[in-house]
N, C-alpha and C positions, 0 to 999 in steps of 0.2 A: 316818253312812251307813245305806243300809237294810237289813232284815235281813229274812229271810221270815217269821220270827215276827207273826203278825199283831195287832193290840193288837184291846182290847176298848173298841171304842169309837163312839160314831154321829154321823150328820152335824149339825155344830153350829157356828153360823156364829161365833157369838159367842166361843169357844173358840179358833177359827180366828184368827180378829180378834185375840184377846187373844196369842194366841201369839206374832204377826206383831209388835204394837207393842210387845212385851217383849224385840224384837229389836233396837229402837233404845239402849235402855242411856241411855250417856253420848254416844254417835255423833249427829254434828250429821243424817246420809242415813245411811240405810240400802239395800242392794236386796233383793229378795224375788224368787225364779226360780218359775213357773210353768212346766211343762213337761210334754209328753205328746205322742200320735204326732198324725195329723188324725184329728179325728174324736171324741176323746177329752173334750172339756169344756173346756180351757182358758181360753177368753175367759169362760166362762158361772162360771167359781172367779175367776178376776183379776176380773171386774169388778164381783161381788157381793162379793167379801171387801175392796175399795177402798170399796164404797160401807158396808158394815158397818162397817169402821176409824173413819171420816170420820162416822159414825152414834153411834160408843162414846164418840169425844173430842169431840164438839160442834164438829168443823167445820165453817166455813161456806165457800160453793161461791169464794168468793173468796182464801181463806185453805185449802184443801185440806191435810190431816196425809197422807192415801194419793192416790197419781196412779198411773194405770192407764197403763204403756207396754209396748204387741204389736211383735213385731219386727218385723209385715208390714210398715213403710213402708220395710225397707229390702229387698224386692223390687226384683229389678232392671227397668228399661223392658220395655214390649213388645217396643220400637224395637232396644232392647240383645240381649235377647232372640233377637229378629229374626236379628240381624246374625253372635250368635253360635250361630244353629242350633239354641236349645233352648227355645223356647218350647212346645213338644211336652209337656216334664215341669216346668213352670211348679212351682215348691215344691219343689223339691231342693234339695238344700242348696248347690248351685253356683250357685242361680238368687238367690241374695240377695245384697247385700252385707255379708258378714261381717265383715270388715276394719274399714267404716263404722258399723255396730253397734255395735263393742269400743270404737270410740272414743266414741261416742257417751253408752254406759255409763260410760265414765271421765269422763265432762265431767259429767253428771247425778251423780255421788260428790263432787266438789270444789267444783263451781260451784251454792255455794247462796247467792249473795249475788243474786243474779237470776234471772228465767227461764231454762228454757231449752227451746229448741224442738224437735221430735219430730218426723216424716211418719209421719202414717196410714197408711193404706190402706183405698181404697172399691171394695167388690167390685163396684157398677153400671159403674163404667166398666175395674175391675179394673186398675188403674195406684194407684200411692202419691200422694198428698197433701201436699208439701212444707210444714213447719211447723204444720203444725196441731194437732199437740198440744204443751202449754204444761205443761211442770214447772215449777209455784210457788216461788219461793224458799221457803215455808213448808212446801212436802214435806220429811217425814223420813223419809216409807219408801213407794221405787218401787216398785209390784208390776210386773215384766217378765216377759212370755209370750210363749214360741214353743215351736216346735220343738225345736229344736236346740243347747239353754244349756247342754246336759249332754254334748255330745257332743265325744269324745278325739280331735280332730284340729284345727291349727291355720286360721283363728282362733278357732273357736269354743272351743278347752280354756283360752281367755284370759277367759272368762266368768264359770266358775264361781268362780273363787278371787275374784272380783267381788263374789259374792252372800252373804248372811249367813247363808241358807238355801236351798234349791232344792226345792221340793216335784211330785213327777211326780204326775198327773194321769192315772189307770188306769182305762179303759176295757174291755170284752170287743167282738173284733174284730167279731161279728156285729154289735154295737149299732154300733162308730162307722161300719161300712159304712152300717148303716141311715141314719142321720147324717149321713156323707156323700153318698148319693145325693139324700138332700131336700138338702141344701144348693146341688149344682151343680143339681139341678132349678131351682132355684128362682131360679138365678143364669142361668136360659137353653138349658143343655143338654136334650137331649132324652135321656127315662130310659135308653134303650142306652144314650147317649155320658157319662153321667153313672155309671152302674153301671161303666161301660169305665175310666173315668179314677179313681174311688174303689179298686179293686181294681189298677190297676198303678201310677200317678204314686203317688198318695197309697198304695197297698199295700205300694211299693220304697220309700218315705219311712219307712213304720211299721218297716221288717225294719232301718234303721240306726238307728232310736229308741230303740225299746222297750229292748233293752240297756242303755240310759245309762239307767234306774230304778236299777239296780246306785250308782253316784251321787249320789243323791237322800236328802234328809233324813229327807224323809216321801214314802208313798205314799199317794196320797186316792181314794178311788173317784171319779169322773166322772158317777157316776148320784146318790149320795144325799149326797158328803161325807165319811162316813167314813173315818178314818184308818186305814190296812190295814195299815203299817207305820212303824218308826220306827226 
């Protein structure tokens, strides 16, 4: 668990790397928890410490040792959405499917004798991607990012005992605002409507996160990498 004791230590990927695949052991899969509020770094730590892994043990892009899976493909439709009135705060934690997630994770732990398929999600049309991503039967260690892996309410309190590690991903609120508003800028909103929705959707999202760091293995900065706590 984390403690506020901060270690002395700075952003170092290979470090990172090596930590991650000393996770595997004797374990045929392993999972690895990425997690932090929006805005915070997450996809920008998962999918450089996937390609660092895959970088240390000589893998090739056919035979993958680290696979990068985001919980976003199990956002729910627009259409879903739609139907149940809440496409308003698109990324709450209601607005995914969690349930579908947990199993998901359980099928990527057991089922290493094959592929197995993942949905994205592509922020241009802002709907999931059914099967598009592809866990190798030669992954031993998922790195999985989102939200919400840490968080004590069912289903997602079914995650963590999933994970071999969970590391939160700490940002300061001023930067991931800034963060966030380039992102939905850039995804079509105009800077109001982008400012508006970083500060309440994604503001109400960060005030049930941030708390489940309390949970977390490691705390890693979002700006440079380093390990703040352990």
């Amino acid at each position: 668990m984390a403690t506020s004791k901060p270690e002395s230590s700075t952003g170092d990927w290979d470090a990172l790397a090596r930590r991650a695949i000393d996770l595997i052991g004797s374990e045929r899969r392993v999972l690895l928890g990425i997690t932090g509020s929006p805005g915070a770094g997450k996809t920008t730590l998962a999918r450089q410490l996937v390609d660092r892994i895959n970088a240390i043990t000589e893998a090739g892009e056919t035979a993958p040792v680290a696979v990068y899976l985001p919980m976003d493909g199990y956002h729910l439709a627009n259409a879903t959405l739609d139907r149940l009135g809440i496409h308003d705060r698109k990324g709450a934690i209601d607005t995914f499917d969690g349930w579908g997630f947990v199993s998901l994770l359980r099928r990527v732990l057991v089922e290493t004798d094959h592929e197995v398929y993942a949905p994205s999600f592509d922020r241009r049309v802002d709907e999931g991607i059914a099967a598009e991503i592809a866990v190798a039967a030669s992954a031993r260690i998922v790195v999985v990012e989102g939200n919400y892996l840490l968080i004590d309410r069912e289903p997602w309190s079914q995650i963590a005992p999933l994970m071999a590690e969970s590391w939160f991903c700490e940002t300061s609120e001023s930067e991931r605002l800034r963060r966030l508003v380039d992102r939905h800028e850039r995804h079509g909103r105009s800077a109001e409507a982008a400012e508006a929705w970083a500060r309440t959707v994604d503001g109400t999202n960060a005030l049930m996160i941030e708390p489940s760091r309390e949970r977390a293995t490691l705390i890693i900065s979002g700006v440079d990498t380093t390990i703040l706590s352990a």
